[in-house]
N, C-alpha and C positions, 0 to 999 in steps of 0.2 A: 472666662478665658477670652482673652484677644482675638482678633483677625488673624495677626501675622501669630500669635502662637499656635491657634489651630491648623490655619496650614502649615507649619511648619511639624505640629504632630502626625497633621493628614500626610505629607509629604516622607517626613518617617515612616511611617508604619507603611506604605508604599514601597519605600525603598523594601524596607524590611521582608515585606512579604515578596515580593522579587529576589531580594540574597537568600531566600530560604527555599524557592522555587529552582535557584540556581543552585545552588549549594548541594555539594558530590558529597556523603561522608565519608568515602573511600580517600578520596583528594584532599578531605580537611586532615584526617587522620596522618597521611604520607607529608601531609607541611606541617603539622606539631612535630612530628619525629624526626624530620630537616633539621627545625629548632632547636630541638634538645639537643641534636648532633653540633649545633652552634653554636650553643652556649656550652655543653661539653668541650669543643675546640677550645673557644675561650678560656676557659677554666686551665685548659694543658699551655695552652699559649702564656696566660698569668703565672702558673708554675713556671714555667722556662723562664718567665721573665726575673722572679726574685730569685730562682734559683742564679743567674746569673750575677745579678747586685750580691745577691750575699757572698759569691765565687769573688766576686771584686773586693768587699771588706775583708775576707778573708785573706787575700793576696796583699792588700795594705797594712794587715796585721801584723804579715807575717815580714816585711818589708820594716817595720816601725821592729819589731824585735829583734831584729838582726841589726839595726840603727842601736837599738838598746845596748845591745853586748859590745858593739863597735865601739861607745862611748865608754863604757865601762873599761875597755880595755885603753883606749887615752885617759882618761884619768889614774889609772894606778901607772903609766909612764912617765904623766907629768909628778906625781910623787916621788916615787923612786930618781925622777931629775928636779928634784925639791920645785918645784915648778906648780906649786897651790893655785896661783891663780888659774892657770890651764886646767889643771885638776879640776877645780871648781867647775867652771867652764863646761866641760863633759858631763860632771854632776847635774848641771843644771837641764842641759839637752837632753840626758839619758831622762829624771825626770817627767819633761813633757813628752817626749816619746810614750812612755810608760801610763801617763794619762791620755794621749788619744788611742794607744792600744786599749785601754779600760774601755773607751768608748765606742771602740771596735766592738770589743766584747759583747756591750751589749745591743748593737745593734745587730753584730751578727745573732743572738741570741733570738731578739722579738724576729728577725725574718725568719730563722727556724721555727719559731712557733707559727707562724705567720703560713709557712709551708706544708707546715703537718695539717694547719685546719683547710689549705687547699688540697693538699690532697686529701684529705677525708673525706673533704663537701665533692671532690671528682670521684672516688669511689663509689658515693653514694646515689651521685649524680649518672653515674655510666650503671650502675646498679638499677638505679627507675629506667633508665634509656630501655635494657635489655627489657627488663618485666612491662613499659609501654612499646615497645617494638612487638613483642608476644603477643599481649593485648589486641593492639592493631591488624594482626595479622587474624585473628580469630574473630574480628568485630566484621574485619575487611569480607571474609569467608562467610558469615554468616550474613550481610549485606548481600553481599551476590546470590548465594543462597536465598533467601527471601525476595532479591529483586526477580530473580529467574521465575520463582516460585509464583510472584505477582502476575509476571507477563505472562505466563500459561494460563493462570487463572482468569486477567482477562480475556484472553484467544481465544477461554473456553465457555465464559460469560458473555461474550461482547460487549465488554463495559469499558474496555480502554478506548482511548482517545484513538487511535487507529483504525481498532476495529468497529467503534463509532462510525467513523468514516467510511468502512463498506459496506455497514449497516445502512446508514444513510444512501449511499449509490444503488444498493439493489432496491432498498423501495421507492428510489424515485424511476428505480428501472422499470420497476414493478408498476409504477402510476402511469411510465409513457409508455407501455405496454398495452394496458389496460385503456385508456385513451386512443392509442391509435384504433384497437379492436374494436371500440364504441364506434370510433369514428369510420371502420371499414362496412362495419355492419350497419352505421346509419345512411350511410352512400348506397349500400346493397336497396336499403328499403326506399329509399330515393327513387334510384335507376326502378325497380319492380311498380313503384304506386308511379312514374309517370312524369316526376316534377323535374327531373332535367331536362325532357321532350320539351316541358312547359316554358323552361326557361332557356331551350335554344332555338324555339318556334315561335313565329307568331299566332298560332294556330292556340284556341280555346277548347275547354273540355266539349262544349256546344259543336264546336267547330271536326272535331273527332269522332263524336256519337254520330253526328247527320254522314260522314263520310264512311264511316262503317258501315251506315244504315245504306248508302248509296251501294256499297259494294256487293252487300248481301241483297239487293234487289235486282242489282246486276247478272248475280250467279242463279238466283230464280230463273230470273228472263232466261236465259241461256239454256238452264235446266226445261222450264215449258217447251222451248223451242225444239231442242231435243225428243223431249216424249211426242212433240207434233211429227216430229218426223218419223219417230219409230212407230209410230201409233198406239202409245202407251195410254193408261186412261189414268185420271187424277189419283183414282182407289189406293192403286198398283206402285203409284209414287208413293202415297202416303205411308203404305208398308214398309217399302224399302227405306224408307226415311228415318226408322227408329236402328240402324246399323248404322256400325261408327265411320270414322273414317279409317279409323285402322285396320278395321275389317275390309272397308272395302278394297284398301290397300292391297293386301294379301290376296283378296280373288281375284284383282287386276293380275297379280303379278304371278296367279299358277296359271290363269287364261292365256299372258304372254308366253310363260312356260311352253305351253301346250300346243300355240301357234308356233314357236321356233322348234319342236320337235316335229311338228307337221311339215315347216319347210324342210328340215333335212330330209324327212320321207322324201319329200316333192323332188331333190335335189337329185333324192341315189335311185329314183324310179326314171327321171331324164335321163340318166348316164342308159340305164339299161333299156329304152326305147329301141335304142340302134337294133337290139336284139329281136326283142318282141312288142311289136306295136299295138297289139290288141289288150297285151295282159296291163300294156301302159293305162291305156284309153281306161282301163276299166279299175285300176289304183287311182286314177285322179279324180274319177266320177267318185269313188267312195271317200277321198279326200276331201273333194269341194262340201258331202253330206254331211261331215266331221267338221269342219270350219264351221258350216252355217250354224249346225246346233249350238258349237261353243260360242259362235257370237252369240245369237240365241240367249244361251243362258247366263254370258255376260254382261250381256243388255237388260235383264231381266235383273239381276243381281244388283248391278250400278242404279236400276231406277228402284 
């Protein structure tokens, strides 16, 4: 095989498989049945038409016989006026009248036959029309029927070309989904281990450790300085030092408790001095003994 006849096979079978891709058979069906409506017309349009030609020999037939009798009836005047030659005359005209009426004859004859086997082949022709018009309609039905029947099938498989398509959409939803949650939770463990401090400081992990290490030397100092001044001894630290900070939180904050209920004491024993000055003098003495313990034992608690 050729060059140019393979492509020219490759280029058919191309075509081909495109006409068959496009190809409705509800559509191909409703343009044969056009057709046959077409060539049916025709067929009635061919009748009308011989039927007319044969109307017209028939009409010169009958025009040629009445020529016929006309001549017949001069020839027996030209006898009866002994007038032979005229007689003859008409004989001869009647005659050829009488042979193209023969010939009328039989051409009207073959258009009747001619007629009968058009309408026959129309009969029979409008006869398949009706039983493919049937046909088509039950082919059409059951086309849609099965085309219907396909598209649920695929809607309910996901295998059509469609539903392909949001098949494909939710898993690529589903991939940038998944992606961005990778990528939320790798930023999470980023930001937690330290490395975007890393990368928006100049500062080193070396650099971090010794500044911690400063800070937590700082809060000792501070802490000694403190016990020097309460006159705490190291032991007494050391104790206190295994409570959390959230403990110590909490007794800070019922010892504050404790001092702002003391000052409202303090507050509503002032208003009533005015009254009695000695039972004052002797609520604030028992006040100040109350203070002292709870710092006391808040000092004692914090160290």
């Amino acid at each position: 095989m050729g060059i140019l006849s393979r492509a020219s096979y490759v280029i058919r079978s191309k075509v081909n498989a495109l006409l068959n891709r496009a190809e409705d058979p509800t559509e191909s069906l409703d343009y044969s049945y056009e057709q046959m409506r077409d060539e049916l017309q025709d067929v009635k349009q061919g009748i009308a038409d011989l039927t007319t030609q044969k109307k017209r020999l028939e009409i010169q037939q009958r025009k040629l016989e009445e020529n016929v009798e006309k001549h017949n009836r001069q020839a027996r005047e030209a006898v009866q006026q002994d007038r032979d030659d005229l007689a003859r005359k008409a004989l001869e005209k009647k005659k050829s009248k009488m042979s193209q009426i023969e010939e009328l004859e039989g051409q009207i004859a073959d258009l009747n036959d001619t007629q009968e086997q058009l309408v026959e082949k129309k009969n029979k022709l409008q006869n398949r029309i009706e039983e493919f018009r049937t046909k088509k309609e039950t082919m059409k039905a059951r086309y849609e029927a099965a085309e219907a029947s396909s598209r649920v099938s695929e809607a309910m498989t996901g295998v059509g070309d469609e539903m392909e398509d949001v098949s494909r959409s939710i898993e690529r939803a589903e991939e940038r989904t998944e992606e961005m949650e990778a990528r939320a939770e790798a930023m999470d463990e980023l930001e937690d281990s330290g490395a975007f401090e890393d990368a928006l400081s100049d500062k080193d992990s070396i650099d971090r450790e010794l500044e911690s290490l400063s800070t937590n030397s700082e809060v000792d100092a501070e802490l000694e300085t403190l016990k020097g001044e309460l006159g705490k001894s190291d032991g007494a630290g050391d104790g206190a030092s295994d409570s959390t900070d959230e403990e110590i939180d909490a007794e800070l904050s019922d010892i504050e408790s404790e001092i702002d209920a003391d000052d409202l004491e303090s507050e509503v024993d002032d208003t009533a001095v005015a009254d009695d000055g000695d039972a004052s003098t002797e609520v604030d003495a028992e006040l100040d003994v109350e203070l002292e313990d709870s710092e006391a034992d808040a000092d004692e608690q914090r160290n």
